[in-house]
Each structure stands twice: as structure tokens, then as C-alpha cells.
C-alpha positions in Angstrom: 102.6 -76.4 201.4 105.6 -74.8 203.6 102.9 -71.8 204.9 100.2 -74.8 206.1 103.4 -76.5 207.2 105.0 -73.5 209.1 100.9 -72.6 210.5 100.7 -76.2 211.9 104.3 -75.9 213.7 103.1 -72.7 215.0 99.7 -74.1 216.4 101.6 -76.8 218.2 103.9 -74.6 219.8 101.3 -72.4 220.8 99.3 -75.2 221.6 102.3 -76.7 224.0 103.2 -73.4 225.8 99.2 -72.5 226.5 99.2 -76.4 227.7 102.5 -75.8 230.1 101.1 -72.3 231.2 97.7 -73.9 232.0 99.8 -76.5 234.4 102.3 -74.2 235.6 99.8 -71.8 236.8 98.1 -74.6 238.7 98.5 -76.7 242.6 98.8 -79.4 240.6 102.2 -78.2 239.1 103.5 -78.5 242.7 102.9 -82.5 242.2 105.7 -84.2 243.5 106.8 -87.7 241.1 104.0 -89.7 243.2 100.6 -89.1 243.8 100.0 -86.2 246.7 96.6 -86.9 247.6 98.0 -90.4 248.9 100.9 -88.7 250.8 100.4 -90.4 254.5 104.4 -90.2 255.7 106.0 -86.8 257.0 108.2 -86.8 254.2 105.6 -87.5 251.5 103.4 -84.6 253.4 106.6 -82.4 253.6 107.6 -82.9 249.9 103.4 -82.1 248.9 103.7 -79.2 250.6 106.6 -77.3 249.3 107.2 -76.3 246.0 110.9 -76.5 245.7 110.8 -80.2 247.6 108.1 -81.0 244.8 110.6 -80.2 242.3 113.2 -81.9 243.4 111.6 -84.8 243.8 110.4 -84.3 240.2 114.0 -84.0 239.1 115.4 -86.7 240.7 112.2 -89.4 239.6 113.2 -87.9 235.8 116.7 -88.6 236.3 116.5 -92.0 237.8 113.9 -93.1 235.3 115.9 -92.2 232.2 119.3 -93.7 234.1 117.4 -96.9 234.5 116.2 -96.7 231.1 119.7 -96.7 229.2 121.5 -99.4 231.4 121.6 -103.3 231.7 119.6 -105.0 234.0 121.9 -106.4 236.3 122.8 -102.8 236.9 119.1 -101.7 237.0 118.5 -103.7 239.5 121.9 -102.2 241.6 120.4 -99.2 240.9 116.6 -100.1 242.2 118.5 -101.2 245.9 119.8 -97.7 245.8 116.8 -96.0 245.3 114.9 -98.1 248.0 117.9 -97.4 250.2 117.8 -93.2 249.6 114.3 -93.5 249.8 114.8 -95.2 253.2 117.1 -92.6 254.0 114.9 -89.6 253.0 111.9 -90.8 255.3 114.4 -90.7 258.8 114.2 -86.8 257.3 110.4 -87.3 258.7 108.9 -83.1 258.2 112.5 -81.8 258.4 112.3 -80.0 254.9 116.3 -78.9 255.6 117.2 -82.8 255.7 114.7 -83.4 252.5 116.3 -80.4 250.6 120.2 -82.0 251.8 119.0 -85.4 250.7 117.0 -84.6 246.8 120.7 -83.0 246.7 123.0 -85.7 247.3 120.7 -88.1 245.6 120.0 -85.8 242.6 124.2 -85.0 242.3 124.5 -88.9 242.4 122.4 -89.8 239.4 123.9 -86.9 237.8 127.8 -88.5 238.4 126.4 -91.9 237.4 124.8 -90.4 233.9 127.9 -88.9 233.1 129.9 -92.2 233.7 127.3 -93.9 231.1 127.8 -90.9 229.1 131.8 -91.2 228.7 131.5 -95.2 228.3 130.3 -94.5 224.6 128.1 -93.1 222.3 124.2 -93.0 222.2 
């Protein structure tokens, strides 16, 4: 039973790298955390068309999300009014992918500061 077991793991990590390869290698691996085909705003447009303004958008989506997820909702909902408020802030960046890259920073080192507060308030 270990080999089939061992074979199986194998598969499925094969199976997951082929998987990430195969989306890496694509456009579509450029996709920003919202839906590029709808992007109508500079920002959106700006942040479709770059790779590294993709990516950071995608870090900063997977960091908020999993922030949100481990708080209350009193302070979910804080943290929703900031969100709306950056992304207010990152559309006044228009095409400017200087201002975009300054503002995924700021907003990506903030949800970083608040994840390590939760972090050191106790154990998960």
C-alpha cells in the first residue's frame, strides 16, 4: 500500500506543477484579482496590461481576502471602507503605472502590518 500511496502523491504533484506550468505559461496568468475583459477604467486597463501591476493586484486581493477572513465583523467592515477608500485612491492613478506600482505598495505593506498585529494578538 505505501508504493500506490507514494505513486498517487507523485501523480498529484505532477499533476499540480503541469496544471501551474499550463497557467503560468499563459495571458491569462497576467489576470489581475478582477476580471480583465471587463477592465473599462485607466487603472483597470493599466493594471491588465502589465504583468507586475497584475501581480500586485493579485497579492494584495490574496492578502485582503485572507485578512478579512480571520477578523470580526465590526472590523471587517473597517477594513471594507479602507479598501473602497485605496481603491478610490488607486483610480486618481488613472494609466500612471508609476502611481499604480507606489499605491499596490503602500496598500500591500498595509495589510501586511495589519496581519502581523492579528498575528501577535494570539494563536491560530
Amino acid at each position: 500500500m505505501p508504493h500506490r500511496s507514494s505513486t498517487l502523491n507523485r501523480r498529484l504533484v505532477r499533476y499540480a506543477f503541469a496544471t501551474l506550468f499550463a497557467a503560468l505559461s499563459t495571458q491569462a496568468a497576467w489576470a489581475a484579482s478582477f476580471d480583465c475583459g471587463q477592465a473599462k477604467q485607466p487603472d483597470e486597463r493599466a493594471i491588465c496590461a502589465s504583468r507586475q501591476l497584475s501581480e500586485m493586484d493579485v497579492e494584495m486581493a490574496v492578502r485582503y481576502d485572507t485578512l478579512t477572513g480571520l477578523v470580526a465583523m465590526g472590523t471587517r467592515g473597517d477594513m471594507q471602507d479602507e479598501q473602497r477608500a485605496w481603491l478610490h485612491e488607486r483610480a486618481a492613478c488613472r494609466g500612471d503605472r508609476r502611481c499604480l506600482r507606489a499605491s499596490y505598495t503602500k496598500r500591500i505593506d498595509t495589510l501586511k502590518r495589519e496581519y502581523d498585529q492579528l498575528k501577535s494578538r494570539g494563536p491560530f
